[in-house]
N, C-alpha and C positions, 0 to 999 in steps of 0.2 A: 880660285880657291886659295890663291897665294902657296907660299914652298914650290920648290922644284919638282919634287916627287907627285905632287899633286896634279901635274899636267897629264900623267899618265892613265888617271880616272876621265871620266866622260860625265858630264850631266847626268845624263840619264841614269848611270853607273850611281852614282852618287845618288840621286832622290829613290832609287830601288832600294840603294844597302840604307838609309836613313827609313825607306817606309818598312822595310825587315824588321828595322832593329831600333828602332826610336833612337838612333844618336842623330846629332845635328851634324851638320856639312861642317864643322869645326873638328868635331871628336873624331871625324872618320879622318880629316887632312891627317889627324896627331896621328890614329889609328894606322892609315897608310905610311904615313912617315916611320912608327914602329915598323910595319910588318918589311918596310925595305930595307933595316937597318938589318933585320932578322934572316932577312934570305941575304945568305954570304955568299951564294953562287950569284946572286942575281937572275935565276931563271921563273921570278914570279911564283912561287910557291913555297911555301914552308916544308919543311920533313920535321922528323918527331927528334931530332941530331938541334937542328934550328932552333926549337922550342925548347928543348933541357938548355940553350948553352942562355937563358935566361937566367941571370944570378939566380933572383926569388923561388925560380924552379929547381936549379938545380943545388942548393941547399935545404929544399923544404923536403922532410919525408915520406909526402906521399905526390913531389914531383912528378915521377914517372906516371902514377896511376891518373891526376892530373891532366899531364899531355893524351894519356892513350883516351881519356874520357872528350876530349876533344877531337881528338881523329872520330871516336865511336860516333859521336856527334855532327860529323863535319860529313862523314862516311855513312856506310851500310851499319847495321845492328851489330857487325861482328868484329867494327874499328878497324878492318883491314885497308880503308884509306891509308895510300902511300904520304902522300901532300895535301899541304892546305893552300888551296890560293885565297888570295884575300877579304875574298865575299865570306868564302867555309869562315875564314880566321876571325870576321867580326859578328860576324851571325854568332859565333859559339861566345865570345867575347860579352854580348849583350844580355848571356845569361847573368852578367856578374853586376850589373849595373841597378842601383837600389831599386824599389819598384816606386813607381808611381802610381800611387792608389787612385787618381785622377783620370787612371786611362781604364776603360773597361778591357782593352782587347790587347794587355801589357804582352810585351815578347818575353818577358823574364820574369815571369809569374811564382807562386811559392812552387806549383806543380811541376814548373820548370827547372827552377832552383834544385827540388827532392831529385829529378828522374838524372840531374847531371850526377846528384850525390851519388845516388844507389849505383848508378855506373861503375862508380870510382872503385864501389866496394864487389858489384859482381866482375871477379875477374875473369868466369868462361864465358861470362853473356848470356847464360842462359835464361836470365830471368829471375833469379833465386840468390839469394846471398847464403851460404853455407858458413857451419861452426869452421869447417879449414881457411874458407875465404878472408872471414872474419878476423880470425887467428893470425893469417898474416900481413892485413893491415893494421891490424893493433901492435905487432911487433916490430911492422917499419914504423909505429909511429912512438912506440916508447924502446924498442930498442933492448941492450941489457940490462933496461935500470928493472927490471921483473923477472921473476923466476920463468920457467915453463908451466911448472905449476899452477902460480899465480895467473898466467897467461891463458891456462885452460879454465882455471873456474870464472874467469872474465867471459869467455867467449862463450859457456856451456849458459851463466845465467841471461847474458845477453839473447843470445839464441832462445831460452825458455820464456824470458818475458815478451818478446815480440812476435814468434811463433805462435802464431792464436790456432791455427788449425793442426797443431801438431806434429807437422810433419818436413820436422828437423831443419828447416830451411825457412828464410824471411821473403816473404814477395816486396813484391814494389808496395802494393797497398796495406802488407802490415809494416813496411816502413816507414809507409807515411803515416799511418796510425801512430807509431813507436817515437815519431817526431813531431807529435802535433805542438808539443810544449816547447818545442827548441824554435828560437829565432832563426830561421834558415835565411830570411829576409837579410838581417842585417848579418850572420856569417859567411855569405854567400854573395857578399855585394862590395862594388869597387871602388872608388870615388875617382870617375875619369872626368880627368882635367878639359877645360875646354879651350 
């Protein structure tokens, strides 16, 4: 596979994580070569320490929620994954890779795309995206450029128009309703080098 770090994959290792995740034995060598660069212990796994000391992560303001939605992913329903080893790391990774409308049985599908979003925004996990939840990723993502004010009639009309059944909280399926018209395909997509 060429690269030094590349010895440390197997064959087999390699056509498993490419049949997971549609990357080819090139994007995964790059993909490996990141993820050792990233474990600074060198103990084969990532922690969520690892993942924020990513520039792009740790400048972006919803970083944090980011990482935790990739442990949730990597992990049980409730993101309590400690580490990522490098399978968990490119499995979640292939969520972000453009779709291929050529593949019927895409790993990174729109429904894929949505259930990472909605993640991002439930932060107990319970299933439900609430007006508090809402409220405070809209304020890590605009910050003090808005009042509290402003900040609550954002989150109350948000909440009102995507809540179809009323009952004060977004599910997963009114949020994918509520995002039928946003391009998640291409907000949601990486262009990994090969």
């Amino acid at each position: 596979m060429g690269g030094n770090n590349s010895v440390m994959l197997k064959d087999e290792e390699i056509n498993m994580i490419a049949e997971e995740t549609e990357f080819n034995r090139s994007k995964i060598a790059r993909l490996y070569s990141r993820f050792i660069s990233l474990d600074k212990k060198g103990q084969g796994h990532l922690t969520r320490e690892d993942l924020m000391s990513v520039p792009e992560l740790a400048v972006n303001p919803l970083g944090e929620r980011i990482v935790d939605a990739f442990f949730t992913f990597a992990g049980d329903e409730m993101g309590s994954e400690k580490t990522l080893n490098f399978r968990q790391f490119v499995r979640v990774l292939a969520f972000f890779q453009p779709i291929d409308q050529s593949k019927k049985n895409s790993h990174n599908g729109r429904t894929d795309k949505l259930k990472f979003a909605f993640i991002m925004y439930d932060l107990n996990k319970n299933g439900y995206i609430t007006r508090e939840e809402f409220k405070v990723i809209l304020n890590s993502m605009v910050g003090a450029n808005i009042t509290n004010e402003q900040l609550d009639k954002i989150a109350d009309r948000t909440i009102e128009e995507a809540d179809e059944d009323n009952d004060g909280r977004i599910s997963f399926e009114e949020f994918c309703k509520a995002m039928e018209k946003t391009d998640i395909e291409e907000k949601m997509s990486i262009r990994f080098l090969s």
